[in-house]
N, C-alpha and C positions, 0 to 999 in steps of 0.2 A: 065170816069174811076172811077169804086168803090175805098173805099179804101183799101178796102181788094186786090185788083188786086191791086194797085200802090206800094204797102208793098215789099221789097226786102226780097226775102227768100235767107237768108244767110246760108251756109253750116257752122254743127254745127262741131266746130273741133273736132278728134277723143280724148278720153281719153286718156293719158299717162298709159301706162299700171305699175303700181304699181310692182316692183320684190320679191321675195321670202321673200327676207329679211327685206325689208321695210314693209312688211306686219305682218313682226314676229314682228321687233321692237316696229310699231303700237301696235300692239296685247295686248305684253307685259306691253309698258308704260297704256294701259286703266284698265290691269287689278290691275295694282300697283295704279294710280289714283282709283278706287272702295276701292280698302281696306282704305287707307287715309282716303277718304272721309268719308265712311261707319264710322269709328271708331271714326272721328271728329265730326262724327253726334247721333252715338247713342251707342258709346263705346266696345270696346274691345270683351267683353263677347259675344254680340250679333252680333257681325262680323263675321258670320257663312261662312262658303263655299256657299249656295243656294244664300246669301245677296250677297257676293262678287260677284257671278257671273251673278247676278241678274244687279248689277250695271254697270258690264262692259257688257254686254249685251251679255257676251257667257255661254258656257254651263262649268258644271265644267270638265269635260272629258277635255276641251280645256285650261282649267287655270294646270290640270296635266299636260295636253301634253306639257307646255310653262313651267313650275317647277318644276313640280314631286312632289308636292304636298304642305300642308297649311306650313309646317316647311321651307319648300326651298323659299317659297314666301315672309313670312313674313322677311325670314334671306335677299330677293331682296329686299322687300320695306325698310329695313334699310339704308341696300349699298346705295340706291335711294337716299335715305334723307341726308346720308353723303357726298354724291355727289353734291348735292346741297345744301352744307352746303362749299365745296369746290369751287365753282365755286363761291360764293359769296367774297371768298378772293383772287380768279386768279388776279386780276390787281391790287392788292396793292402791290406800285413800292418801292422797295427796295431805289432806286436812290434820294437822295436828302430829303428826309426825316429821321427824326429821331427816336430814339426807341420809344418817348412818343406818335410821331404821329402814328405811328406803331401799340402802343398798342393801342391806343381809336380809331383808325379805325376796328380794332379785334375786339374790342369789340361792338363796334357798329353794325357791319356787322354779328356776331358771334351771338346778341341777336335779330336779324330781323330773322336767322336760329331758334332761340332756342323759339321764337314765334310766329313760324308758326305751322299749321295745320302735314305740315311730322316730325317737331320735334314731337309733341302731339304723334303722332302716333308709333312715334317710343319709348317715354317713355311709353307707355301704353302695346305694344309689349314687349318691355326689362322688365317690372315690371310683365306682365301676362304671360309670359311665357317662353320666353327663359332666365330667372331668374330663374324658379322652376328645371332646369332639368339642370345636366354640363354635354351635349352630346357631343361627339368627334365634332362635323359641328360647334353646338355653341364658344367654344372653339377655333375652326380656324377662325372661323369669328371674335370672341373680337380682338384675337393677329394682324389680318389683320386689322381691323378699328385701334387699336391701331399706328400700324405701319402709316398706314394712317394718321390720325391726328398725328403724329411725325415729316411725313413728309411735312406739313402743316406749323405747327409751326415754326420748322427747318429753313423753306426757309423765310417767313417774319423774324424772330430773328436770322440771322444767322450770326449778327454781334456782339450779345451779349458777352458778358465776361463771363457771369454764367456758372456753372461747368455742365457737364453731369446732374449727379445725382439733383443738384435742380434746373436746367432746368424742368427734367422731374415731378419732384414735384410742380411747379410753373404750369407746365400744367396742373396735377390733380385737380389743385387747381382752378386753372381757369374753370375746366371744371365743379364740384364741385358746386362752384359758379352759374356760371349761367343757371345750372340745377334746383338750390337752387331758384332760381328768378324764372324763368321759371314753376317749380309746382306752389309758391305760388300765382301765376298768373293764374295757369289754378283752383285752388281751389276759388278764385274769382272773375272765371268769366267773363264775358262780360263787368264787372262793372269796372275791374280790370285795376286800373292806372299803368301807365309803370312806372319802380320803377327808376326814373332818380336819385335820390341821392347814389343810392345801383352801379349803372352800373358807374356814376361817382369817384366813391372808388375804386372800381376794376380798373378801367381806372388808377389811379392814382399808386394804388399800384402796378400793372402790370409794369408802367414802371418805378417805383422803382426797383423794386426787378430785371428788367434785367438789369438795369445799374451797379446793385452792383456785384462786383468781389470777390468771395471769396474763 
């Protein structure tokens, strides 16, 4: 007996047939992964619509038909990035810990967000363009991420003492902050040491400032 006759021809199982929506939601997330990519590689300006869809490998008829176009996309790939900026604080457990450990796990988890590739992208986006223009879309998008990271905060510090009003100053500040680390990181570079004395201050003043009651 050869060994080609001795071989069991196994039945190859059928494909799971993929549904409408999973196929959208695919679709969607490769063409949000192209922009990222694209602008963490060769920036902003030249992240054209042919590049984008070059990268996610469809046509751009197909990236309108999923956003209605570059303004709706770029306003997804933000949501995207905040979202995963979210998810990197879902399990920090209110339970048994304190505000200080609270804060330096924010911040820690907060600057892995703000040194990644979707952060980059997303300040390069906010800085090129939906910066130049205050369009009604742009506009409900801020007040909505705003809300969003409110609602962020809120639930980690929701034992704090601090008053409304410089709660929500302590956020800007925080955000501010390590926006502030985050460019002078992407200005230098590959080369560019993570700034542990600067994330360590913040760490520290962070849970200052919620324990004070005023």
């Amino acid at each position: 007996m050869t060994k080609a006759a001795a071989r069991l021809e196994l039945p190859v199982p059928p494909r799971a047939r993929r549904s409408h929506a999973e196929r959208t939601t695919e679709t969607r997330a490769k063409i949000i992964a192209a922009v990222v990519d694209s602008i963490a590689a060769i920036g902003f300006q030249r992240t054209t619509a042919q590049e984008i869809a070059r990268r996610a490998g469809v046509t751009w008829g197909a990236v309108q038909h999923h956003f209605g176009g570059k303004d709706e996309l770029l306003i997804a790939v933000l949501e995207e990035s905040f979202n995963r900026f979210a998810e990197r604080l879902d399990d920090v457990s209110l339970e048994g810990s304190d505000l200080a450990t609270r804060a330096a796990l924010f911040v820690d988890r907060a600057w892995a967000h703000f040194r990644s590739h979707h952060y980059r992208s997303s300040f390069e986006i906010l800085l090129n363009h939906l910066g130049r223009a205050a369009e009604p879309a742009d506009a409900d998008w801020r007040t909505r991420m705003a809300r969003a990271w409110d609602r962020v905060w809120t639930r980690i510090f929701a034992d704090s003492p601090l008053p409304r009003q410089q709660s929500l100053a302590l956020q800007h500040f925080t955000i501010s902050a390590l926006s502030g680390l985050a460019s002078t990181s992407m200005l230098g570079g590959t080369r560019a040491a993570t700034p542990k004395r600067q994330l360590e201050l913040l760490k520290r003043t962070l849970a200052r400032e919620l324990r004070t009651a005023r």
